[in-house]
N, C-alpha and C positions, 0 to 999 in steps of 0.2 A: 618127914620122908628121908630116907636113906639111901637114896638108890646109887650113890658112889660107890660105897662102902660095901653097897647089897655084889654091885655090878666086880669089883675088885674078888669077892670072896668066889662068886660065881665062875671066873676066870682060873683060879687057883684051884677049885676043886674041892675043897675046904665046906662049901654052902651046901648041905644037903638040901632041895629044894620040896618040900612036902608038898603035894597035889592035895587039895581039899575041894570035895563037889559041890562047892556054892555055885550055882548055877544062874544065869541070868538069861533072858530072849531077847533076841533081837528086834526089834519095833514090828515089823511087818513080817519076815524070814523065819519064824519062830528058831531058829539058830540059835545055839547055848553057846556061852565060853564061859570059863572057868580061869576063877585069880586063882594062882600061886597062894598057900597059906602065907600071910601074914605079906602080903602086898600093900603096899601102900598106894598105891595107883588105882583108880578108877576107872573101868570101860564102861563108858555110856554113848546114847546117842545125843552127840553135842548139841543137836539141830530143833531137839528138846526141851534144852535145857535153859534155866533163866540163867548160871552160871557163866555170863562170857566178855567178853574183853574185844575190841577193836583190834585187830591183827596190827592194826598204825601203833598201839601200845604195848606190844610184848615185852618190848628192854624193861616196862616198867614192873616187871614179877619177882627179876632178881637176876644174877649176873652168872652167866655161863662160864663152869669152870670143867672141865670135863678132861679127864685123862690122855695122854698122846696115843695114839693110835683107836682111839673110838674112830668107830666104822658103825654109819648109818646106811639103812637099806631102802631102797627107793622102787615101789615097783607099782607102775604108771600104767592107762589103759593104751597108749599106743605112743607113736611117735611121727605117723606119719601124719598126724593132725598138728598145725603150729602152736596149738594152744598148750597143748602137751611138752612140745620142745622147748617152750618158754617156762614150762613149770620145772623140765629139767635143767634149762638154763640157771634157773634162778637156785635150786637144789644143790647145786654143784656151787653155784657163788657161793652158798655159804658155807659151804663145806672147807673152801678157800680163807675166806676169813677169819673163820673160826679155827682153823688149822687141824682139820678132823678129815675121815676119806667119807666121800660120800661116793654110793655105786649106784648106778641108775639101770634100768631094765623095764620092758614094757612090750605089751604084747604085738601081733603083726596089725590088728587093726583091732575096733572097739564090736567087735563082733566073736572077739575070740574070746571067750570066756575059759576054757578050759585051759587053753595055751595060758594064759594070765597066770589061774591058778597052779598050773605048776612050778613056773617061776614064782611064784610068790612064795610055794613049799620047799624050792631048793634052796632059797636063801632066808626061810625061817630054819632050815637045818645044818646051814654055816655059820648061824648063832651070832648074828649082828644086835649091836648094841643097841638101836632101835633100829624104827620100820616106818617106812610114811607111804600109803598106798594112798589110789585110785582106783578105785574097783570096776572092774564094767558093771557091776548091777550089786544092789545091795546084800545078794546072797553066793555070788560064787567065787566068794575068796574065805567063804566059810570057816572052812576047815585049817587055814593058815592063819587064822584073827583067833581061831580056839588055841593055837599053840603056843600063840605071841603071847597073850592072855597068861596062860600057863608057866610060860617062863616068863609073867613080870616084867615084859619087856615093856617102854612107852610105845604107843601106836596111833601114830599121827593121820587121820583120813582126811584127802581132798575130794572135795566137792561133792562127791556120792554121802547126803546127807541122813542116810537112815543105815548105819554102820555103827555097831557099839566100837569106842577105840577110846585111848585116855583124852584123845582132843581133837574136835571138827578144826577144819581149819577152810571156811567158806561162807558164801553168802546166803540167807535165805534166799532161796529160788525162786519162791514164791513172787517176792519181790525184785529181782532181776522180770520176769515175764512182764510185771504192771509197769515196771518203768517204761520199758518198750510202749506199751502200750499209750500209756503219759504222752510219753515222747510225739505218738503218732497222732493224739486227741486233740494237739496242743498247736500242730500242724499242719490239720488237714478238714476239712470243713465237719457239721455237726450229721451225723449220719451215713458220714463215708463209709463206701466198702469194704472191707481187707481181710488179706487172708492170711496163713497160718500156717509154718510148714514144723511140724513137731519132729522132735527127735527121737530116739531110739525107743522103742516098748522096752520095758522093763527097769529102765534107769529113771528113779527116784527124783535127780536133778532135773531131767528134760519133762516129767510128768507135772512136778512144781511149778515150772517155768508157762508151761499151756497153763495152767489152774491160775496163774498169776495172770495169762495175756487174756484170756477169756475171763476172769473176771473184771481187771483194769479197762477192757474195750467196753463191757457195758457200761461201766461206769463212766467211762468218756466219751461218751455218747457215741460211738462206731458200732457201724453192721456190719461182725462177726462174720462173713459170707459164706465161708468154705475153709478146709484144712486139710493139711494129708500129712502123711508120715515119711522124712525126708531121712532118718537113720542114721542121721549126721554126718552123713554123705553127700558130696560135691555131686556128685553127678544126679546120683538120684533126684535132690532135692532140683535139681533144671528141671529131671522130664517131670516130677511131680508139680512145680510150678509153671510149667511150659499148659498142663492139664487143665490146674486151676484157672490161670487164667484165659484158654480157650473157652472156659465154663462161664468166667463171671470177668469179662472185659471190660466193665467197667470199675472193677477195684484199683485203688489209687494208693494202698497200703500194703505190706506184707511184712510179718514178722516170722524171719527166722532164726530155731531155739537158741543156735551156736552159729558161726561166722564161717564156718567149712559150708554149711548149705546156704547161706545167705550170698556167696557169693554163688554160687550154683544157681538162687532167685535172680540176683542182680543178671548173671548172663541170658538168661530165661525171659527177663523182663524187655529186656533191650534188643530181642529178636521174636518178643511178639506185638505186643501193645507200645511199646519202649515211653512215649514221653509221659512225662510226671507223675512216675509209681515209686514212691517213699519205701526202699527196701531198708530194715532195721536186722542186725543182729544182735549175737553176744558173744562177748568172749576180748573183741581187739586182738585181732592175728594180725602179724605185717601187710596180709594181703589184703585184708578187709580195713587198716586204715587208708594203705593205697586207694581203696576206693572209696573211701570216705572225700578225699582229696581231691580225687578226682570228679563227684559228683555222682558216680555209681551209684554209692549207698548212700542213705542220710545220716544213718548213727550206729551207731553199737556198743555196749554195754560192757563191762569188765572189772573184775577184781584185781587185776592185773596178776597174769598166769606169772610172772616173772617173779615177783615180791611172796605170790602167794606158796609160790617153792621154796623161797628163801625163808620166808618166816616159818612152813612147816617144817624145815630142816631148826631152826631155832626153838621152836617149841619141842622137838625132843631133848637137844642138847638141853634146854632148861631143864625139864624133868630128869634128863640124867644128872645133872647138877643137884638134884634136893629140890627145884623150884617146884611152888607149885601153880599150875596152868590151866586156866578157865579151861571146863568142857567144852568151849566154842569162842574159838576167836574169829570172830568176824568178819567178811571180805567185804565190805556194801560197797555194791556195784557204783559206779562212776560211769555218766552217758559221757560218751565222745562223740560231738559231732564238727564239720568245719570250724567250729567257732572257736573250738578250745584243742582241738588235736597236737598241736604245734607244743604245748605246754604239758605235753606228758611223752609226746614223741619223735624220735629224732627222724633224718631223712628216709633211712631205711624202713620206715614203719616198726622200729624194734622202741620198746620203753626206755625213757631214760634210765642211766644208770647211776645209781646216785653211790656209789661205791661200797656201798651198804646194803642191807637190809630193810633199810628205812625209805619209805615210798618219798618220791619225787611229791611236790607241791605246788597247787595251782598257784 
């Protein structure tokens, strides 16, 4: 692969860039993109693929050497969720490190699908060097993944696991949902109650993550009682668990998708039924280890939003470099519960920062 060389001629003017319609689909979206002839880059859906690597091991593919002034583009499903500000947190580190500009942008909330995509179309037409999205849903960043595509750009996708791009950069979901699940089997007597607050319709990751808690709960031997749809929203997920548990008071679990509605459960829990309801999320936001601390929640689950920005910013600059980068680097979730919190996070509920890219160690 050449893509120093490709990216230098492209800049100059020099690279006629020929369009060929090899055409591929998208897993689910049946969405087409289309390689630049004679691309050396691969868009698949990572999340597929046996092709992947430990996101702890990226340094080991080859060594990032990337031109001054490479500008990476970063376009996130929001920011007003913590898990998101940590992804941009970490995005940004390494744009620092690496001595590259990294621009970040991200829609007003994970509802805005169309807002997204047009940010995501303005700065596939100011021609960044790569691209590392978050999609709200696996299909409506479409039409700006066909152009990256096009121009041969690398295109690094978080978490939104059924997105063709040259490299996932996430956990199976599947498996963040059963952990939860573990977690609360391992916990809570044999046949406990618990409920289920899922996140948004439409997104691939939070459909996973139910598919994981609902199969992990049979398997641990818990009664699955009830579920609603929380939109990964704080407040909603209150009044939707304020519901459930009007319905089924004697549940003694709850698992919610992401850490924005698990704390929405946790307030919900503690002004209905309140003593000894095991609320679990995912994700690890400042606020949710606060309440891990505190006793609020019992645990929560996370690839660490912060690392996980950092290293998708590193997996383009590889691939701009010539490297080449498993279809799937992997985030496997790590439970945080009081027991271990302290050893990945500091007062503020923020990850440690290990100066680097390279994840903190228990």
């Amino acid at each position: 692969m050449k893509l120093r060389g490709a990216r230098r001629r492209h800049r100059s003017g020099a690279l006629l860039v020929l369009l060929a319609p090899l055409a591929v689909s998208a897993c689910t979206s049946g969405t087409e993109v289309s390689n630049a002839a004679g691309c050396d880059l691969k868009y698949s859906v990572g999340s597929d693929s046996s092709d992947k690597l430990s996101y702890a091991d990226l340094d080991k593919v080859g060594k990032i050497d990337v031109d001054k002034g490479t500008k990476v583009a970063v376009v996130l499903k929001t920011l007003s969720n913590q898990y998101w500000s940590e992804v941009k947190r970490g995005a940004e580190a390494a744009g620092k490190i690496h001595g590259v500009e990294v621009v970040v942008q991200a829609a007003k909330d994970e509802a805005s699908e169309s807002e997204q995509l047009t940010i995501a179309q303005t700065m596939v037409n100011q021609d960044y060097d790569a691209y590392v999205i978050a999609p709200v849903t696996d299909v409506n960043l479409a039409p700006a993944i066909r152009s990256i595509s096009e121009k041969c750009k690398p295109l690094i996708d978080v978490i939104e696991p059924n997105v063709k791009a040259t490299t996932y950069v996430g956990a199976d979901e599947i498996s963040v949902g059963r952990q939860a699940a573990e977690f609360l089997g391992k916990n809570l007597p044999a046949g406990a109650p618990v409920l289920h607050v899922e996140g948004q319709a439409g997104s691939v990751a939070g459909e996973n993550r139910t598919k994981g808690f609902t199969e992990g709960a049979k398997e641990a031997g818990l009664n699955l009682a009830a579920s609603g749809v929380g939109n990964w929203d704080q407040n909603t997920a209150y009044d939707v668990t304020r519901q459930l548990m009007q319905r089924n008071p004697d549940a003694v679990g709850i698992y919610a998708a992401n850490d924005t509605m698990a704390l929405g459960s946790a307030k919900a829990v503690s002004g209905v039924s309140g003593e000894g309801v095991s609320v679990v999320g995912t994700d690890a936001i400042p606020a949710a280890i606060d309440r891990i601390r505190s006793g609020a929640m019992s645990a929560t689950n996370t690839p660490f939003p912060y690392y996980q920005g950092c290293k998708a910013v590193e997996a383009a600059l590889q691939q701009l470099s010539g490297n080449k980068v498993p279809a799937w680097l992997e985030s496997a979730p790590t439970l945080i519960t009081r027991d271990n919190v302290d050893t990945f996070f500091d007062d503020q509920g923020v990850v440690k920062d290990t100066g680097s890219c390279e994840l903190p160690s228990a």
